[in-house]
PDB file of N, CA, C and O in Angstrom:
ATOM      1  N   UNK A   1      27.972  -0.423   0.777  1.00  0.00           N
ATOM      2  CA  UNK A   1      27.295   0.866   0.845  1.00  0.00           C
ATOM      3  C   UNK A   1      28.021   1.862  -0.054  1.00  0.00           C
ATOM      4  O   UNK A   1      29.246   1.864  -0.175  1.00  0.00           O
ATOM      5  N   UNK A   2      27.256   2.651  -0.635  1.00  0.00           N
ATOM      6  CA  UNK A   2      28.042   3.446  -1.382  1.00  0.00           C
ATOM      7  C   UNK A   2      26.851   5.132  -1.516  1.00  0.00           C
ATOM      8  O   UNK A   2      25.628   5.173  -1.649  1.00  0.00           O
ATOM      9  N   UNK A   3      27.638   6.041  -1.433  1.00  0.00           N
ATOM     10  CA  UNK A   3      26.879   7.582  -1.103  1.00  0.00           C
ATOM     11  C   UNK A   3      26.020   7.788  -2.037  1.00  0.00           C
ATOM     12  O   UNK A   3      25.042   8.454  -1.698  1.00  0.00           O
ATOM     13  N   UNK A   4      26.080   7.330  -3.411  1.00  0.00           N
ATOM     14  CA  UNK A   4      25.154   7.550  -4.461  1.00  0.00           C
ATOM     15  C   UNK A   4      24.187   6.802  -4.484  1.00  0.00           C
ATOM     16  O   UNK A   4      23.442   7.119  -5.411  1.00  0.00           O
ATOM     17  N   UNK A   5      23.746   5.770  -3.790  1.00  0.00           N
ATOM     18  CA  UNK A   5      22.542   4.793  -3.847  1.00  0.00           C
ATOM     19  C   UNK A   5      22.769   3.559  -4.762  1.00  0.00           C
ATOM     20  O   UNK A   5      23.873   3.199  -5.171  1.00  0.00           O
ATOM     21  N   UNK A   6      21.534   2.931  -5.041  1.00  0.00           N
ATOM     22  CA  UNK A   6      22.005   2.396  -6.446  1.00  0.00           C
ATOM     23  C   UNK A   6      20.949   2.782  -7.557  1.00  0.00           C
ATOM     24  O   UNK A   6      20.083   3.614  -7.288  1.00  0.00           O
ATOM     25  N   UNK A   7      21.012   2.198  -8.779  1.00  0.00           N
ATOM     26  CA  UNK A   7      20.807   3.047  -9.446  1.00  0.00           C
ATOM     27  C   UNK A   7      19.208   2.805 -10.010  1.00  0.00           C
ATOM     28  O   UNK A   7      18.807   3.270 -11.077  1.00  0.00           O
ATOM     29  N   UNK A   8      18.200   1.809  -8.876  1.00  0.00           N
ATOM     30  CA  UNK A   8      16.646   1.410  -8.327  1.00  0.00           C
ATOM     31  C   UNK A   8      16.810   3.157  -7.897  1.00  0.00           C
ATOM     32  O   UNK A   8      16.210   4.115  -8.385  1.00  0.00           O
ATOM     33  N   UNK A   9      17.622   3.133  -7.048  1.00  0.00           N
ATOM     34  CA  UNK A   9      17.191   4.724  -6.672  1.00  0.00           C
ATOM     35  C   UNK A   9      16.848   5.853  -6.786  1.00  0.00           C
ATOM     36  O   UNK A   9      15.932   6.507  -6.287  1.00  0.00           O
ATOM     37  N   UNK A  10      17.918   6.150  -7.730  1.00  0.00           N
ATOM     38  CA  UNK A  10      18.501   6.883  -8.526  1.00  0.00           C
ATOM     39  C   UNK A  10      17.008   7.255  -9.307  1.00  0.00           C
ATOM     40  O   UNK A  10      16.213   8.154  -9.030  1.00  0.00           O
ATOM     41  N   UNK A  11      16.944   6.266 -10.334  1.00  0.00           N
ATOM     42  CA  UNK A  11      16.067   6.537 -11.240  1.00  0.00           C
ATOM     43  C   UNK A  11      14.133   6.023 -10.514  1.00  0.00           C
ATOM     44  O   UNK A  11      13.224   6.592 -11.120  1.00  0.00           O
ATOM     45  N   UNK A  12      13.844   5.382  -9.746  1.00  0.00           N
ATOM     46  CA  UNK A  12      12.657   5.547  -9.324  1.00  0.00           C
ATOM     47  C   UNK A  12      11.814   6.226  -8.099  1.00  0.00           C
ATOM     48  O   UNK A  12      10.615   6.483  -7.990  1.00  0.00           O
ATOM     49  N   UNK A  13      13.046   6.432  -7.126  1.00  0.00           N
ATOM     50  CA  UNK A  13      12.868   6.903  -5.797  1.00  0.00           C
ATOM     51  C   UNK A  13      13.426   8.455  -6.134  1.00  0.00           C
ATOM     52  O   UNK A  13      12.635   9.365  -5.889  1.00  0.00           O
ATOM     53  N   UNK A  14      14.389   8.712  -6.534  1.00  0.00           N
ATOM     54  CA  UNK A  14      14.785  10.397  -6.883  1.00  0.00           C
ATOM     55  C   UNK A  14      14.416  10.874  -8.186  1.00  0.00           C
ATOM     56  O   UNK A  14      14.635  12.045  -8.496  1.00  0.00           O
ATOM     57  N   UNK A  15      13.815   9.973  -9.059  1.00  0.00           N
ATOM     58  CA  UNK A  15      13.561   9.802 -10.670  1.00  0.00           C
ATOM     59  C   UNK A  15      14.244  10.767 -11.109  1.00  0.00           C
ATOM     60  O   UNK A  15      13.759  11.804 -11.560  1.00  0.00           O
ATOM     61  N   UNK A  16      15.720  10.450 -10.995  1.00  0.00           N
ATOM     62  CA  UNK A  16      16.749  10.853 -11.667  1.00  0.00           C
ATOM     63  C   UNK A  16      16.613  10.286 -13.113  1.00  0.00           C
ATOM     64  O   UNK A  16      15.822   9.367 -13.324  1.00  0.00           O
ATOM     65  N   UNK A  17      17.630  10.997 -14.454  1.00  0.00           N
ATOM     66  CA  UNK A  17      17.682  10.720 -15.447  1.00  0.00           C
ATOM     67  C   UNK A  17      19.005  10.675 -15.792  1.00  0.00           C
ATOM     68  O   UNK A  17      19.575  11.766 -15.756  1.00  0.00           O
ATOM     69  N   UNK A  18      19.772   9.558 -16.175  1.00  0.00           N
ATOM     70  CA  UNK A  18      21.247   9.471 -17.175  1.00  0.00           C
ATOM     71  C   UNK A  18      20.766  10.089 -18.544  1.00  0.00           C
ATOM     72  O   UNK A  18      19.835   9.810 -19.299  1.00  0.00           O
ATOM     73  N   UNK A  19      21.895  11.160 -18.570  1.00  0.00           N
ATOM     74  CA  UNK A  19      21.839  11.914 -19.972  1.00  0.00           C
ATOM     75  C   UNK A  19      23.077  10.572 -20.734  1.00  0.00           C
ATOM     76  O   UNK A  19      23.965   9.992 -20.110  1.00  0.00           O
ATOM     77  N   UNK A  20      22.781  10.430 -21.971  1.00  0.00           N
ATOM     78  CA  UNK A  20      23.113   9.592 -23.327  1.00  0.00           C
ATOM     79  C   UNK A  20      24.833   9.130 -22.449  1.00  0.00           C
ATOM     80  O   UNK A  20      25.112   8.047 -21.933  1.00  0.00           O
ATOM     81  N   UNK A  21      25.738  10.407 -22.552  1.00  0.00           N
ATOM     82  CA  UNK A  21      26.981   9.866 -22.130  1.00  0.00           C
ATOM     83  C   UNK A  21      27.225   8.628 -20.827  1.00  0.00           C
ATOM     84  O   UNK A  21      27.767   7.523 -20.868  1.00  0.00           O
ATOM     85  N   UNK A  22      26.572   9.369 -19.728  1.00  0.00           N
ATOM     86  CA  UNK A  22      26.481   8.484 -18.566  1.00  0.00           C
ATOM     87  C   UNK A  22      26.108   7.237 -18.662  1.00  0.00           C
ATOM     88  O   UNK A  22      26.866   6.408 -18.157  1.00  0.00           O
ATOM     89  N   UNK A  23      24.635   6.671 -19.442  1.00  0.00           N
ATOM     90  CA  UNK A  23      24.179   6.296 -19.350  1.00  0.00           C
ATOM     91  C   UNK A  23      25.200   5.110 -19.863  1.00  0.00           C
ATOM     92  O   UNK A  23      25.335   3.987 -19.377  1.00  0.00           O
ATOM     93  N   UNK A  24      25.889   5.702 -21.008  1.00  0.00           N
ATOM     94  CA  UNK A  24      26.834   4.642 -22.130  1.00  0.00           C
ATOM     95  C   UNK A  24      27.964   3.840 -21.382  1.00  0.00           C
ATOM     96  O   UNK A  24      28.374   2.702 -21.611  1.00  0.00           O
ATOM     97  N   UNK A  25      28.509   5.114 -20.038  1.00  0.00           N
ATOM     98  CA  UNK A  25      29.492   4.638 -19.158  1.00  0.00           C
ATOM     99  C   UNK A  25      28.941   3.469 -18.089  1.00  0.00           C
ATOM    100  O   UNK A  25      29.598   2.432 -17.989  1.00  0.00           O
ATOM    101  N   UNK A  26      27.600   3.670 -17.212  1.00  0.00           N
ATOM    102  CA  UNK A  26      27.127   3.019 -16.630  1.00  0.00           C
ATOM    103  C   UNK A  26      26.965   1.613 -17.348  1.00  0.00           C
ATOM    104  O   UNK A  26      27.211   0.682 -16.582  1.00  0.00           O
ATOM    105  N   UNK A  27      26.567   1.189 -18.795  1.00  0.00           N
ATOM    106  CA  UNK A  27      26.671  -0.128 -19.488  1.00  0.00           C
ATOM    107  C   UNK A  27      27.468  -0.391 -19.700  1.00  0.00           C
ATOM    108  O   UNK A  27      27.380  -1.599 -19.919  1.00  0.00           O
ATOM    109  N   UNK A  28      28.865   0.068 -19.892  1.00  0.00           N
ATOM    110  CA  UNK A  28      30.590  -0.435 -20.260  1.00  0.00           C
ATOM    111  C   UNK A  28      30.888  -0.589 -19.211  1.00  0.00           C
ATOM    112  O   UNK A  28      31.844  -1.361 -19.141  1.00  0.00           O
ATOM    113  N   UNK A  29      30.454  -0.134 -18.009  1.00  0.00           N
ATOM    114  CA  UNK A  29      31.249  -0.235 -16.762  1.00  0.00           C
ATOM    115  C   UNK A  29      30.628  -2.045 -16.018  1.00  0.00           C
ATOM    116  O   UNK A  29      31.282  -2.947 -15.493  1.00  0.00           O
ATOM    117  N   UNK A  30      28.899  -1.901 -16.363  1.00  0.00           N
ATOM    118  CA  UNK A  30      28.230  -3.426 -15.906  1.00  0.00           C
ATOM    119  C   UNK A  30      28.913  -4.202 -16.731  1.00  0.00           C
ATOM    120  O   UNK A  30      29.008  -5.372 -16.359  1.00  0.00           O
ATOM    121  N   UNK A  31      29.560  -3.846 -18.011  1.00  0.00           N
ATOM    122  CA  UNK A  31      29.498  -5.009 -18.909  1.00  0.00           C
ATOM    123  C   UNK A  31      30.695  -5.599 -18.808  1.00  0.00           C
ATOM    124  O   UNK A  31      30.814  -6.776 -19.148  1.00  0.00           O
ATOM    125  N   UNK A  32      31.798  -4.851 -18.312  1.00  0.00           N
ATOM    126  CA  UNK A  32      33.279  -5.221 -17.765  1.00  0.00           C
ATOM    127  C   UNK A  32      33.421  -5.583 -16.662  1.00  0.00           C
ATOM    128  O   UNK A  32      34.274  -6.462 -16.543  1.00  0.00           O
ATOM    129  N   UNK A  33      32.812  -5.195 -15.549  1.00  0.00           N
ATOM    130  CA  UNK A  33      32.294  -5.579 -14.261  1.00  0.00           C
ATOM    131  C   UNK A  33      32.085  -7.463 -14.643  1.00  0.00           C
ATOM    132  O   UNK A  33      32.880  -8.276 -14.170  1.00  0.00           O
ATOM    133  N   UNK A  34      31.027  -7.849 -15.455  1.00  0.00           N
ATOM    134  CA  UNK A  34      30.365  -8.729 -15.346  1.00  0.00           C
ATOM    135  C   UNK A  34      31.433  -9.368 -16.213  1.00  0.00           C
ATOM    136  O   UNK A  34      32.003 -10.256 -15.579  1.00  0.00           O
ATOM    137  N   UNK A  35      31.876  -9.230 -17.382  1.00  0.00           N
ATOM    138  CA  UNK A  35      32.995  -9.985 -17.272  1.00  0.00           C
ATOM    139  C   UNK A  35      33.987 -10.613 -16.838  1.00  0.00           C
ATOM    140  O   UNK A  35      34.469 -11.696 -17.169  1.00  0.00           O
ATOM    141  N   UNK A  36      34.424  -9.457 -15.644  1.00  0.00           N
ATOM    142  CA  UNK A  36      35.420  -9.964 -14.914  1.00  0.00           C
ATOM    143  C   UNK A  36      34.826 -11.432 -14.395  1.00  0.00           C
ATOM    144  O   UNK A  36      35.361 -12.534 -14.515  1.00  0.00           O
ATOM    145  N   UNK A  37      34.022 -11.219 -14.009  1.00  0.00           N
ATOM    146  CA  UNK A  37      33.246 -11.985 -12.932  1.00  0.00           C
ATOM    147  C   UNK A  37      33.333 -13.310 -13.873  1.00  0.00           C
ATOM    148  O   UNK A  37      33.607 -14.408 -13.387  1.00  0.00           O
ATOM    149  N   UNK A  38      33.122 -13.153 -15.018  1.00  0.00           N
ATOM    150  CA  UNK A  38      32.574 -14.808 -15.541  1.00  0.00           C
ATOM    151  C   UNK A  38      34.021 -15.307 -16.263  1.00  0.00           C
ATOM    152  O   UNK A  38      34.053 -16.459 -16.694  1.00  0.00           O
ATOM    153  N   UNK A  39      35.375 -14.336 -16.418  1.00  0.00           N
ATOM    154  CA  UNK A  39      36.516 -14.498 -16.732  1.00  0.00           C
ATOM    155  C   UNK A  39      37.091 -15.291 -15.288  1.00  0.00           C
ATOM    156  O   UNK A  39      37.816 -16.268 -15.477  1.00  0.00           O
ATOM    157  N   UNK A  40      36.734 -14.831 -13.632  1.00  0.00           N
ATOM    158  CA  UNK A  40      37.085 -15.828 -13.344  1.00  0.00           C
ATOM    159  C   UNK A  40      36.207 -16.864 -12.624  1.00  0.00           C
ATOM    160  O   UNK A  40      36.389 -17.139 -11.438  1.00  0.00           O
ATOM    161  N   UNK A  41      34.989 -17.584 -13.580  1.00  0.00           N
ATOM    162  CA  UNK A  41      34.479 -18.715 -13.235  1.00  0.00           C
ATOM    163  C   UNK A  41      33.049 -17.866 -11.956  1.00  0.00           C
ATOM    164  O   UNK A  41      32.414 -18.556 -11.160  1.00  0.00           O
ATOM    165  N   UNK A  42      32.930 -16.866 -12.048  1.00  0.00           N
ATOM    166  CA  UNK A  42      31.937 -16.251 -10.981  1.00  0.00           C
ATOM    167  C   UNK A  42      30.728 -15.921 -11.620  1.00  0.00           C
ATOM    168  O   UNK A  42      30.619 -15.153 -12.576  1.00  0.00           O
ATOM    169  N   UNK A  43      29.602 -16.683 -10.915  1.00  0.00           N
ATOM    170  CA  UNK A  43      28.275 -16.072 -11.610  1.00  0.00           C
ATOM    171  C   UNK A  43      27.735 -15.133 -10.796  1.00  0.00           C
ATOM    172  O   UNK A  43      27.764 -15.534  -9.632  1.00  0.00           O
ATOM    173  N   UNK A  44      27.278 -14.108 -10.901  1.00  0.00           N
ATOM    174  CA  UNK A  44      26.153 -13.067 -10.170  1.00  0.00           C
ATOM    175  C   UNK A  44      25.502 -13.813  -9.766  1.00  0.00           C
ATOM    176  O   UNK A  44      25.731 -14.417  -8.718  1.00  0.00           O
ATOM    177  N   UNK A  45      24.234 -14.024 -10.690  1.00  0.00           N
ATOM    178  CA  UNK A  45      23.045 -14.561 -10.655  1.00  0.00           C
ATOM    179  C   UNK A  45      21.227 -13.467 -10.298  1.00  0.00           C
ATOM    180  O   UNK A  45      20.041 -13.795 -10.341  1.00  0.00           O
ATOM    181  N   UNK A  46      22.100 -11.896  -9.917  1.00  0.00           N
ATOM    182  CA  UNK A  46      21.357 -11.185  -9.549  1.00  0.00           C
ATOM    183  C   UNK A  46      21.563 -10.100  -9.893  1.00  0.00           C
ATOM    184  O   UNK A  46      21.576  -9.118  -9.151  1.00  0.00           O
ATOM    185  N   UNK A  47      21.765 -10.111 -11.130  1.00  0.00           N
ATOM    186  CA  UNK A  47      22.038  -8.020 -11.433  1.00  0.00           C
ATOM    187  C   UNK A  47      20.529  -7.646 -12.066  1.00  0.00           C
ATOM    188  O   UNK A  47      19.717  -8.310 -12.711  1.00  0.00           O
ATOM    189  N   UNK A  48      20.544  -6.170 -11.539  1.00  0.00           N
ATOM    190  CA  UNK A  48      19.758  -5.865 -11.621  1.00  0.00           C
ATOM    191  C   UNK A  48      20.297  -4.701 -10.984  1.00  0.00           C
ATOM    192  O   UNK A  48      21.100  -4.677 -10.051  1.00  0.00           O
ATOM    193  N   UNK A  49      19.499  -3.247 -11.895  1.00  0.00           N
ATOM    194  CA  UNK A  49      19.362  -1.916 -11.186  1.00  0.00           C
ATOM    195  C   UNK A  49      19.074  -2.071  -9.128  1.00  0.00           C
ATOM    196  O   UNK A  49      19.563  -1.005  -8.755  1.00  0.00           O
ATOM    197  N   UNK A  50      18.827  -2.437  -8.489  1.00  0.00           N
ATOM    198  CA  UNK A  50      18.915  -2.935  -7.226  1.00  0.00           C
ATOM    199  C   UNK A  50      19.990  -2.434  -6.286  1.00  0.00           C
ATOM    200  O   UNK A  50      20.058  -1.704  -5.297  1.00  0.00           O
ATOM    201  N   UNK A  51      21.155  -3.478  -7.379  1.00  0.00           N
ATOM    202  CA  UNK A  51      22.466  -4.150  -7.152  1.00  0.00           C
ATOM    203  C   UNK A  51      23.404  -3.597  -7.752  1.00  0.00           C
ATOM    204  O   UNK A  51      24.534  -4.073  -7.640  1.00  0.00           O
ATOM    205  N   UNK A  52      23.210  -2.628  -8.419  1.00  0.00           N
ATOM    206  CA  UNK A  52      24.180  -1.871  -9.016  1.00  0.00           C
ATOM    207  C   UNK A  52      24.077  -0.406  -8.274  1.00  0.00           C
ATOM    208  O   UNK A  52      23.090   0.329  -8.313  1.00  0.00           O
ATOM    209  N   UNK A  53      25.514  -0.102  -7.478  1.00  0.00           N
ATOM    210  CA  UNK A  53      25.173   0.951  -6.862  1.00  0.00           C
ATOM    211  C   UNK A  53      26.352   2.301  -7.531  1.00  0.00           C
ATOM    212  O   UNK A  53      27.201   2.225  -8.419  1.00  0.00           O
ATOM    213  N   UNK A  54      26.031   3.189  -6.861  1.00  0.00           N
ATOM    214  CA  UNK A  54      26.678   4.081  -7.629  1.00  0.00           C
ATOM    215  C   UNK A  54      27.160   5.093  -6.879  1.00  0.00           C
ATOM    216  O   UNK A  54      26.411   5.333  -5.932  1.00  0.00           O
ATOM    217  N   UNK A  55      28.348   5.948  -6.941  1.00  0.00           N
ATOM    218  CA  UNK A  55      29.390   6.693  -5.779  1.00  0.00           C
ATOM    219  C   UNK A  55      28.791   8.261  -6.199  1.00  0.00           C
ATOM    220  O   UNK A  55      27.965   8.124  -7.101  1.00  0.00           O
ATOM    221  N   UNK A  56      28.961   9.658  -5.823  1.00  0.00           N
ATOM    222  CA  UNK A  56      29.007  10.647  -5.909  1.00  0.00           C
ATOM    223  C   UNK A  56      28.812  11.173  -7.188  1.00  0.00           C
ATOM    224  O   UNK A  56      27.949  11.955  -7.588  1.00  0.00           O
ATOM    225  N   UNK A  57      29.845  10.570  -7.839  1.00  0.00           N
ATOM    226  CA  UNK A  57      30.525  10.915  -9.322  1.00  0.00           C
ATOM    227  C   UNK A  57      29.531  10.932 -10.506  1.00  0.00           C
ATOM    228  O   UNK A  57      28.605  10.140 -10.332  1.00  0.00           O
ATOM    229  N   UNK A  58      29.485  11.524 -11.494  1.00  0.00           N
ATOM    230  CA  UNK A  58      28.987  11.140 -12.298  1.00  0.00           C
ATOM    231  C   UNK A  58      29.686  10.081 -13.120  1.00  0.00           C
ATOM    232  O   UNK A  58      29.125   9.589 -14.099  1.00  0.00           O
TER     233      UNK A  58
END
């Protein structure tokens, strides 16, 4: 659980918008995230806006 929703939410249920910067952090952040994951031998198998949730912060 996390206070910000995820980011299905975000953008279709509150039709929030990531301005350019955020948006750049939110893809470096999945894309290191998901690395980790396959650096050690871990597949998702399910990402997707859904599953990606997001805290307070911008």
């Amino acid at each position: 659980f996390m206070y910000g929703g995820s980011i299905y939410d975000f953008l279709h249920k509150r039709k929030g918008v990531f301005k350019l910067p955020s948006l750049l952090k939110v893809a470096i952040d999945v894309s290191k995230g998901m690395n980790y994951l396959h650096q050690n031998n871990i597949i998702h198998r399910d990402l997707k806006a859904a599953n990606l949730l997001m805290d307070n912060n911008e």
